[in-house]
Every structure is written in C-alpha cells, then in structure tokens.
C-alpha positions in Angstrom: -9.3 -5.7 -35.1 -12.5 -5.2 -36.9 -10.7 -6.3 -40.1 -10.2 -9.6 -38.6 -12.9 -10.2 -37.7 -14.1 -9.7 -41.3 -11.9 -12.0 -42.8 -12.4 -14.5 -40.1 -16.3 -14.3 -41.1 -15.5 -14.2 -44.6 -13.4 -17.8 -43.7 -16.1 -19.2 -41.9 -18.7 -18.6 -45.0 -16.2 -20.6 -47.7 -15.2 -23.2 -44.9 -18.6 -24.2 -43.9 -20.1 -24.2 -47.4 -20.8 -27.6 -48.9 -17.3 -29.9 -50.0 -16.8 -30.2 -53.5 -16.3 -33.9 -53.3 -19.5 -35.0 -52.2 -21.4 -35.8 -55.9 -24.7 -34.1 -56.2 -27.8 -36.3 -57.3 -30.4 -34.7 -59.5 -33.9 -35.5 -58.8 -35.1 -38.1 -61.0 -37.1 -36.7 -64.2 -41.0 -36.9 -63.8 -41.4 -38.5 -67.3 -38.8 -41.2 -66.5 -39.9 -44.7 -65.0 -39.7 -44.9 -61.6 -38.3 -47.3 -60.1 -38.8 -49.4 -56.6 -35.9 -48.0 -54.0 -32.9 -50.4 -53.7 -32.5 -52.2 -50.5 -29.3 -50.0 -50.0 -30.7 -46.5 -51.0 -31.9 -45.6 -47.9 -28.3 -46.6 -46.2 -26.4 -44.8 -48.8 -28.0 -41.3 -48.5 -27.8 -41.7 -44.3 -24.3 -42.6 -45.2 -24.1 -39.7 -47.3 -25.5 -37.2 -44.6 -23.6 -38.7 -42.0 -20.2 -37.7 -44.4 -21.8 -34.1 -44.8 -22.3 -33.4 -40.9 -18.6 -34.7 -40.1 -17.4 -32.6 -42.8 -19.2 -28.9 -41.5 -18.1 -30.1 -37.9 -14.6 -30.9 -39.0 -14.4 -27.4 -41.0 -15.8 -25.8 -37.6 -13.4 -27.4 -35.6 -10.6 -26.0 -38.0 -12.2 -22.2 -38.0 -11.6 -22.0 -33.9 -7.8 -23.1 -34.6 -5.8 -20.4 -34.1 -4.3 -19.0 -37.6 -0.9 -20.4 -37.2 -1.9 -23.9 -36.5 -4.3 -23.3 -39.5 -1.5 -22.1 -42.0 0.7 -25.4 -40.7 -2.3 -27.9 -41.3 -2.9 -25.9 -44.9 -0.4 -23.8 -45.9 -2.1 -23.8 -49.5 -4.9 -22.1 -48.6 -3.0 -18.6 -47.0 -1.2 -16.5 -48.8 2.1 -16.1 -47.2 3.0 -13.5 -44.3 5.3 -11.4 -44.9 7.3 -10.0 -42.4 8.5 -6.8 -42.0 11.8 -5.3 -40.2 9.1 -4.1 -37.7 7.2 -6.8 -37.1 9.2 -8.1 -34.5 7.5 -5.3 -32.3 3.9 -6.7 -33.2 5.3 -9.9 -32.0 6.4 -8.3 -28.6 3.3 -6.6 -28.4 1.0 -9.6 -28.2 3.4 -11.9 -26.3 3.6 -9.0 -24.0 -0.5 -9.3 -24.4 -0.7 -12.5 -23.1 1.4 -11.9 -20.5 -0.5 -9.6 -18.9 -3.7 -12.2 -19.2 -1.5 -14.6 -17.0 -0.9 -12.2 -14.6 -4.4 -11.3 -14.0 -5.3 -15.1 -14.1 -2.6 -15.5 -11.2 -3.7 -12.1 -9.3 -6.8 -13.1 -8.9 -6.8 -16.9 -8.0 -3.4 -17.3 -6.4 -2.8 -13.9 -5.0 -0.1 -15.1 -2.3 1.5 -16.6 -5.5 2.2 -13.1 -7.3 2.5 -11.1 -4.7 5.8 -11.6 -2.7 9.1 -12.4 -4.1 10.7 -16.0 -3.8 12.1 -16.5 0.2 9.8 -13.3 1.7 7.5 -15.4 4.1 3.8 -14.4 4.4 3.0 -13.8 8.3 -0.9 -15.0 7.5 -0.1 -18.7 5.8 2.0 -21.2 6.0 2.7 -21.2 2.4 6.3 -21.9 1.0 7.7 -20.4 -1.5 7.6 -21.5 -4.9 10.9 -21.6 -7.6 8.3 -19.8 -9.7 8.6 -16.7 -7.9 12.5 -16.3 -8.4 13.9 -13.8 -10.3 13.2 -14.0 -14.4 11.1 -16.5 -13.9 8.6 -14.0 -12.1 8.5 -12.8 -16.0 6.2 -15.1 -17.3 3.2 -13.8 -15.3 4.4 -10.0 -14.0 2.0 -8.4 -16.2 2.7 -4.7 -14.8 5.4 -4.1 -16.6 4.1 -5.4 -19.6 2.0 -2.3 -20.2 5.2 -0.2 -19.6 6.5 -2.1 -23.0 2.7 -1.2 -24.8 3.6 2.4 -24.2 7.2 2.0 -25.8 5.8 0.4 -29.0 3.1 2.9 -29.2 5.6 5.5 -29.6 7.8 4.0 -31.7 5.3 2.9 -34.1 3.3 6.2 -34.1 5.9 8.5 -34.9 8.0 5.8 -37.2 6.5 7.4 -41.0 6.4 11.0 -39.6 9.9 10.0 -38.6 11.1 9.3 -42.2 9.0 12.3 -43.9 11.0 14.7 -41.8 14.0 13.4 -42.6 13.1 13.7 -46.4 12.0 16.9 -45.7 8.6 16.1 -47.0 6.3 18.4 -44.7 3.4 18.0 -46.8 3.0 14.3 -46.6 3.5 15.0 -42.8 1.4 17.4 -42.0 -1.4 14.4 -43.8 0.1 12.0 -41.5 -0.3 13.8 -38.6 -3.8 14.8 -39.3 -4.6 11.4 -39.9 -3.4 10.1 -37.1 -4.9 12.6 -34.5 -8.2 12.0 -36.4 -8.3 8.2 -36.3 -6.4 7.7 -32.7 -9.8 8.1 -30.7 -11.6 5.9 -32.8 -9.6 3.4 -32.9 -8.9 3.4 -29.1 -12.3 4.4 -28.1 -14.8 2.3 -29.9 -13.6 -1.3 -29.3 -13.7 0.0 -25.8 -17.4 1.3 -25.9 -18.1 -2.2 -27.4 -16.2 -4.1 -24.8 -18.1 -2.6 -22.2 -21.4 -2.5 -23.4 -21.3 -6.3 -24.1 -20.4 -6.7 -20.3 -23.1 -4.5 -19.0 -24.8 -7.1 -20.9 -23.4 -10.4 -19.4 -24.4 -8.4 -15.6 -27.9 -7.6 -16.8 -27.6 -11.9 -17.4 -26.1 -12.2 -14.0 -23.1 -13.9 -15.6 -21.0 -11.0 -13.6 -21.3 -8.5 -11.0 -24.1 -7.0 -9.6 -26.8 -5.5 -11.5 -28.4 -2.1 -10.8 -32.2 -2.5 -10.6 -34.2 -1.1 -13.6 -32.3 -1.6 -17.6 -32.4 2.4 -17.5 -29.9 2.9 -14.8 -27.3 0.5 -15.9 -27.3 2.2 -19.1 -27.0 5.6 -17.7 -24.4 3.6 -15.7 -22.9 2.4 -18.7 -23.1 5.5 -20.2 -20.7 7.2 -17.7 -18.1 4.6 -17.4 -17.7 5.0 -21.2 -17.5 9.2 -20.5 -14.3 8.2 -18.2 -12.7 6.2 -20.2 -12.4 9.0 -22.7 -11.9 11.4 -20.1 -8.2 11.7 -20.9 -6.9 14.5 -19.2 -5.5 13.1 -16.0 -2.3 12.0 -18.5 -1.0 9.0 -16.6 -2.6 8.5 -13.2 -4.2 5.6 -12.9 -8.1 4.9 -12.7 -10.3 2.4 -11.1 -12.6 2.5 -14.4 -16.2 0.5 -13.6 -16.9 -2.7 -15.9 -13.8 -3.1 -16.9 -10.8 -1.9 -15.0 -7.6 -3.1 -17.0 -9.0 -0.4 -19.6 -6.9 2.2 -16.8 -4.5 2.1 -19.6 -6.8 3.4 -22.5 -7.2 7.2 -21.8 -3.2 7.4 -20.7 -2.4 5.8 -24.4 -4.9 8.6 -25.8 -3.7 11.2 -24.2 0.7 10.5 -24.8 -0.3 9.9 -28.3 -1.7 13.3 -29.1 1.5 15.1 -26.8 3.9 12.7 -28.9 1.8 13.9 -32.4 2.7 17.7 -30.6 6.0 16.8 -30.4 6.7 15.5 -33.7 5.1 18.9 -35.1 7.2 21.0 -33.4 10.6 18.9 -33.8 10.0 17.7 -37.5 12.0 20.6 -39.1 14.6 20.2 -37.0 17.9 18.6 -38.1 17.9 14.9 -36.8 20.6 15.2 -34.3 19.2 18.5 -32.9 15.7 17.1 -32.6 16.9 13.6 -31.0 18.6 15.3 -28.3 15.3 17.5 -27.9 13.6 14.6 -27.2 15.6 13.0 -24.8 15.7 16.0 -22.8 12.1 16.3 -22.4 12.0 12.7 -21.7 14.4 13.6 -18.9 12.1 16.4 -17.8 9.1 14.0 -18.2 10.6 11.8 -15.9 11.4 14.3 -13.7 7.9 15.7 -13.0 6.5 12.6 -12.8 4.8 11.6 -15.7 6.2 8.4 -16.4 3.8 7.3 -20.1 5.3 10.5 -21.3 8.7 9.1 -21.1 7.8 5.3 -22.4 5.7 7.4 -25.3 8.7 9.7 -26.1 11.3 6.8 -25.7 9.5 5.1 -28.6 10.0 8.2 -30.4 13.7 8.3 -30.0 14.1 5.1 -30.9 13.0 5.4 -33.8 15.2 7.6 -34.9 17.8 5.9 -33.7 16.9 2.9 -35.9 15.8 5.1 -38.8 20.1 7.0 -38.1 22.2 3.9 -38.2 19.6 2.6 -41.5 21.0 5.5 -43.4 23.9 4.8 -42.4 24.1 1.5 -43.1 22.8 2.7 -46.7 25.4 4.7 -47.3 28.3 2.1 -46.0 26.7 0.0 -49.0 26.9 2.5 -51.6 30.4 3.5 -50.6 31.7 -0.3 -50.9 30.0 -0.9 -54.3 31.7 2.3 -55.6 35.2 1.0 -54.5 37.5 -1.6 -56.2 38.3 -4.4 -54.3 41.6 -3.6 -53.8 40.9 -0.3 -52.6 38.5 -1.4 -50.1 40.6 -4.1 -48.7 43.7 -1.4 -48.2 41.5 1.1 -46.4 39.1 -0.7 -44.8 41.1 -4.1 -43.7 43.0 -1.9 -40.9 39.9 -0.9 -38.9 38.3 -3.9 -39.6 39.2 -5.4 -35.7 38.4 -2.3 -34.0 35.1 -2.1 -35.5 34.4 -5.7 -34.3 35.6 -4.9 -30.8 33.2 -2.0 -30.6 30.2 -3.6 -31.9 30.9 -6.6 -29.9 31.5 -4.3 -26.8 28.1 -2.5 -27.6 26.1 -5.9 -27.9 27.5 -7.0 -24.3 26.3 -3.5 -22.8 22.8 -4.0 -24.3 22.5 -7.7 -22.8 23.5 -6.4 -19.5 20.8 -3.7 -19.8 18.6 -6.5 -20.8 19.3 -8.6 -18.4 18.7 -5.7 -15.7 15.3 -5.2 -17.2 14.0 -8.7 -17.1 15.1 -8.6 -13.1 13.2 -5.4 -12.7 10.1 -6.9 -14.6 9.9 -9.6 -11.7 9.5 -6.9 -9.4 6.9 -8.1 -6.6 3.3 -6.2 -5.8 4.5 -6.5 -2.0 7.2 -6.0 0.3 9.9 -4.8 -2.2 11.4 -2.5 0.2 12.9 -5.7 1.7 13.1 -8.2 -1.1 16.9 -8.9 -2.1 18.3 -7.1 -5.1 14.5 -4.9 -5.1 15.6 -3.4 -2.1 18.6 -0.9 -3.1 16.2 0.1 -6.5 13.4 0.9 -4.2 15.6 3.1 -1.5 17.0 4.8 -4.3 13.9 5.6 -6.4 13.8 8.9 -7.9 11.6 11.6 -6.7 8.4 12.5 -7.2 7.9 9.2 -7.3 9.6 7.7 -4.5 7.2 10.6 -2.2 4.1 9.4 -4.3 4.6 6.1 -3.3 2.5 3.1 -3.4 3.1 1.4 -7.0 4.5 4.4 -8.3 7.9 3.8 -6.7 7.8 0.6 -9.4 6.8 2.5 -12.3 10.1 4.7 -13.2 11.9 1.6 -12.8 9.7 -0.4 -14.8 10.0 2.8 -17.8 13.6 2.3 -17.6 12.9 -1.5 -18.0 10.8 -0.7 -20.9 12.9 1.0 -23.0 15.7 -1.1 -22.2 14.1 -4.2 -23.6 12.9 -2.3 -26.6 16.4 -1.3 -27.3 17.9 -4.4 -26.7 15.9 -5.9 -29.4 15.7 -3.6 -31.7 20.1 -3.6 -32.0 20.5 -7.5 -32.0 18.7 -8.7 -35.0 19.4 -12.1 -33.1 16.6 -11.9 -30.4 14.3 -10.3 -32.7 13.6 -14.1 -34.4 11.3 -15.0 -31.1 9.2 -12.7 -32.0 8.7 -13.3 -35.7 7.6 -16.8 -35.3 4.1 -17.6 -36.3 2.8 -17.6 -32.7 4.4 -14.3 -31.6 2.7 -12.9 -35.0 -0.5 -14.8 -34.2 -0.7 -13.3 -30.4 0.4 -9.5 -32.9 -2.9 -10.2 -34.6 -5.3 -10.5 -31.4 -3.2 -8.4 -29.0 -5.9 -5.8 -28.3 -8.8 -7.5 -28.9 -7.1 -10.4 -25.8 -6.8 -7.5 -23.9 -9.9 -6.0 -24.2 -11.5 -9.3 -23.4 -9.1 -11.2 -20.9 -11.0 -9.4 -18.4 -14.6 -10.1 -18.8 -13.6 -13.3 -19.8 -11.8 -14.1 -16.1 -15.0 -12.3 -14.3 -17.5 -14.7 -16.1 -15.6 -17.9 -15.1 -14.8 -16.7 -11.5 -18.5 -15.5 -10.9 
C-alpha cells in the first residue's frame, strides 16, 4: 500500500508539472529597444494562462481516475501489467473488497434490505420484499462471507513459495522465507491499521464522527488502547467489537492464523508432499471441529496450494514425456485413453460448478431468521457442533468456510472463470483492496454523521 501511494505521488509530480507545448518567452534583453505593448499582448498572455490553468486542472482530473481508466485513455504512458498465474486471486481479493464496502453501505442505511431473505416478512414494516434479496443475487452486497474468502487467499498466498522450496528440498531458502515472513507479517498488518485509526481519532476530535472524549489527552490514551487490542491477537478467531474502527475485528484473527499456518509449514516442510497434504487436511478437520473456523480457511489456502503446485508438476512432466515420444508412438499409446480422460475431467469440472454453485447460495445467507428461510433452513438445523451450540452468527460461519474454500477451488481448476478476475478492474480493486477496506469504514461514518 505504501508503495502506491509513492508512485501515485511520484505521478502527480510529472503530471502536474508544466506541458511541454506551451512556448516559453524570455524576458526581453535590457539593452534592447523597448517597444510599446501590442493591442493584443495583454489578450494573448490571459489567453496563455487561461490554457495553463485548464491544462493542471485537466492533469488533476486525470490523477483521481482510477489506474485502469488511466492506462485506457494512455496506454503509452504505463508500462504493461503483467499478469501472473496467481493474479487471478488478487483480483478476487479486491472484488471480494468491495463487496464487503457494499454491504456495509447497505447494513447501515437499508438494514431491513440486508437482513432477511427474499419472501420472510418483517412483523415491524410493511415493507415488501425486493428480487434483490433472492438467492445469488444476495451476493452482490453479503459482505460476511467475503472475509471468509480473505482468509482462504491469505493462506494460499502465504505458504505458496515455502510451498515450492520444500518440494525442492531447499530448507535453507525456507527457513529465510519463513523468517521473513513472521518478521514483516505484523508490520504490514499492524501499521496501516495504527494509521487508519489515528487519522479517525482525528476526524472525532473535528466532530466529523462520533463523540469526542473531553481533553486531547484522553482520546489519545483512548487511542492508544484501541491500537493495543487490535494487536492483542491471542483470542485466534473470536470476534471483537474494536473502538474507532470495528470492521478491523478481522486484523488480529489474520495475525494470529498466519503465524499457526508459518508453524505448520515448519513442521510439515520435510515431509513428502502427499504425507504432508493429508496432514493438513486432517488438522483442518480437527480445526473445524473445535471450533476455530480462520484456522480452517487459513489451512485450506495452504492445501490448495499444494494441490495447484501437484497437478503443475504434473502437467510438466506430461510435457516432457510427449516431446520425448515420436508421433507415432504417442498416438498408439495415448489415442485409446484419450476419451476417458475427457470424461473424467469433464466429470470433475461439473462437480466443481456444483460446489460453486452451492457456495454462492450459502454466500446469500441472511443476518436474520435463517432458521426459517427456504433452502437456509436444513444448513442451519444441521450445523455442526460447537458451533451450532455457540450460536448466534457462528452457526453461519462453518458454512460460510466451506463456502470459502469451495469458491477458491472452483477457480483455481477452471482456468475459464479465472478471466473475471484478470480484467483491468478486478486488478485495479487487487491494488487498493486493503487500503478500501481500511477506509470504507470511516469513510461511511463521516458521510452518515
């Protein structure tokens, strides 16, 4: 984050400087004649000025585009993105991002809207349902399960190069990795936060938001404690009511899954990768089962991973085994198995889009009366324990795990779906994903206060 905003600065310098185009006048040598103004001098440097203001506000006007529409309008002036076979996951990330920003828009100014399923009437209005609360289309603002997703990514992406070092057996390079990553985690997760909040105990001290305490002194000392809780990170995954900013609840449960996943991958890495995939799906399934839900998302990443990091070996191999055959060889040994492999895979493909299409129903799943909401109902009777006892949202969240990895899977096996979320706007929503999170909040308090 803080690296855009550096370039973004350095943009703004080179954009607002003075355009080439506009010819600049010397001043006229004191030994040379002067001469009387021109009738049309006066009118041709106001002319002149006037070009220069339009220009800097134009070049303002294209700094606050968004860096999509700005590559589109100039594509010569950006070097080209590449993409890489992971960045569809960026791209899920920040559309996932701003999904969670409509849902808190919606929470908090149409409540009723967000809260009940499509058909489940509300005994204190009159209010009828809207088509926008059916089913998948619930998607587009259900923000909860969004963070489910984060979770997944995190793990995947976090363990991905410690991933490949074990495989090559290269336990120097990720033993460095590991250290590295431990080191930087809390920085990275920890001081955008501290800067997020500060600025908003600043915007309450300006009565923009909330209610300030009386003296500067206490609302630093104030401030000064909610930062302490959000590092406190030792509850794992139960959820917090932080003060200034409360979607940070999630900040302290990413902390605290990414150092057990860094455990994890030390104690697994000289395994062989079969052996050490199964590991971790059995103590995802004990996760689960004692209740600790981020574990599970965390360590889900982890396994997928490995699954993708597997069948790209394999694939690798498939290659170099066709390019040592002759053509004839390979069509009399491999032409026989050729429909069966088709069937399979196509087989495969349909059972991930039925687990995707499971997960995007779950994702619509409503704050209120699930118990009794069609097709919710059965998922909530049969929710499994400790959560189901714990009750509250916690019946949701195992479900919305499951959900998680689902969707995570789904794309990550058919390349197909992966192209929504290479597009320059997925990418673009990538690049400000924390940094919209972080701020969707304060933003929403301001304008509602």
């Amino acid at each position: 984050m803080i690296s855009i905003a550096v370039r973004s600065i350095r943009g703004a310098i080179a954009r607002f400087s003075p355009p080439a185009s506009f010819p600049y006048s010397p001043l006229a040598d004191a030994n040379s004649r002067s001469e009387p103004p021109s009738p049309g001098g006066s009118g041709s440097g106001s002319q002149s000025k006037s070009k220069s203001i339009l220009a800097r506000l134009l070049a303002l006007l294209f700094f606050l585009l968004p860096s999509f529409v700005q590559r589109r309008l100039r594509p010569n002036d950006f070097k080209h993105r590449r993409i890489y076979p992971t960045s569809w996951l960026d791209g899920l990330r920040g559309v996932a991002s701003l999904i969670v920003f409509f849902c808190h828009f919606t929470e908090t100014h149409a409540a009723w809207f967000t809260a009940r399923a499509y058909g489940i009437p509300d005994e204190n209005d009159n209010v009828a349902s809207s088509p926008l609360q059916l089913p998948f289309v619930r998607v587009i603002y259900s923000g909860r399960p969004m963070v489910h997703i984060f979770f997944v990514i995190s793990g995947f992406v976090l363990s991905l190069k410690s991933l490949k070092q074990a495989r090559k057996r290269d336990y120097d390079g990720l033993h460095r990795t590991l250290s590295s990553s431990v080191f930087r985690r809390g920085f990275r997760l920890f001081l955008p936060t501290t800067a997020s909040t500060f600025i908003i105990m600043v915007m309450i001290r300006l009565g923009w938001t909330g209610s300030p305490l009386p003296t500067l002194w206490e609302q630093l000392v104030d401030w000064k404690n909610a930062v302490w809780r959000i590092t406190f990170s030792w509850q794992w995954d139960i959820t917090q009511i932080l003060p200034y900013d409360v979607h940070l609840w999630t900040i302290p449960i990413e902390f605290s899954n990414s150092l057990l996943l860094f455990i994890v991958l030390t104690g697994l890495s000289r395994m062989k990768t079969y052996l050490r995939l199964a590991s971790v799906l059995a103590i995802m399934v004990y996760c689960l089962k004692c209740g600790h839900w981020a574990a599970f998302e965390f360590l889900g990443g982890m396994g997928l991973a490995e699954i993708g990091l597997i069948q790209e070996a394999r694939r690798e191999r498939v290659t170099s085994a066709i390019q040592d055959k002759e053509a004839s060889d390979m069509e009399a040994s491999v032409a026989p198995d050729a429909t069966s492999t088709l069937m399979a895979t196509l087989l495969f493909k349909a059972f991930l889009v039925g687990n995707l299409i499971f997960a995007l129903f779950v994702a619509g799943w409503p704050n209120q009366k699930a118990d009794v909401t069609p097709g919710m109902s059965p998922l909530w009777h049969n929710t499994m324990e400790p959560f189901f006892t714990m009750g509250g949202d916690l019946v949701s969240f195992p479900w919305y795990a499951l959900g998680a990895m689902q969707i995570v899977v789904a794309l990550q096996q058919i390349k197909m779906l992966q192209n929504i979320f290479v597009t320059p706007l997925a990418q673009y929503l990538a690049d400000i994903s924390y940094a919209l999170y972080l701020v969707h909040g304060p933003v929403l308090d301001v304008f509602s206060h």
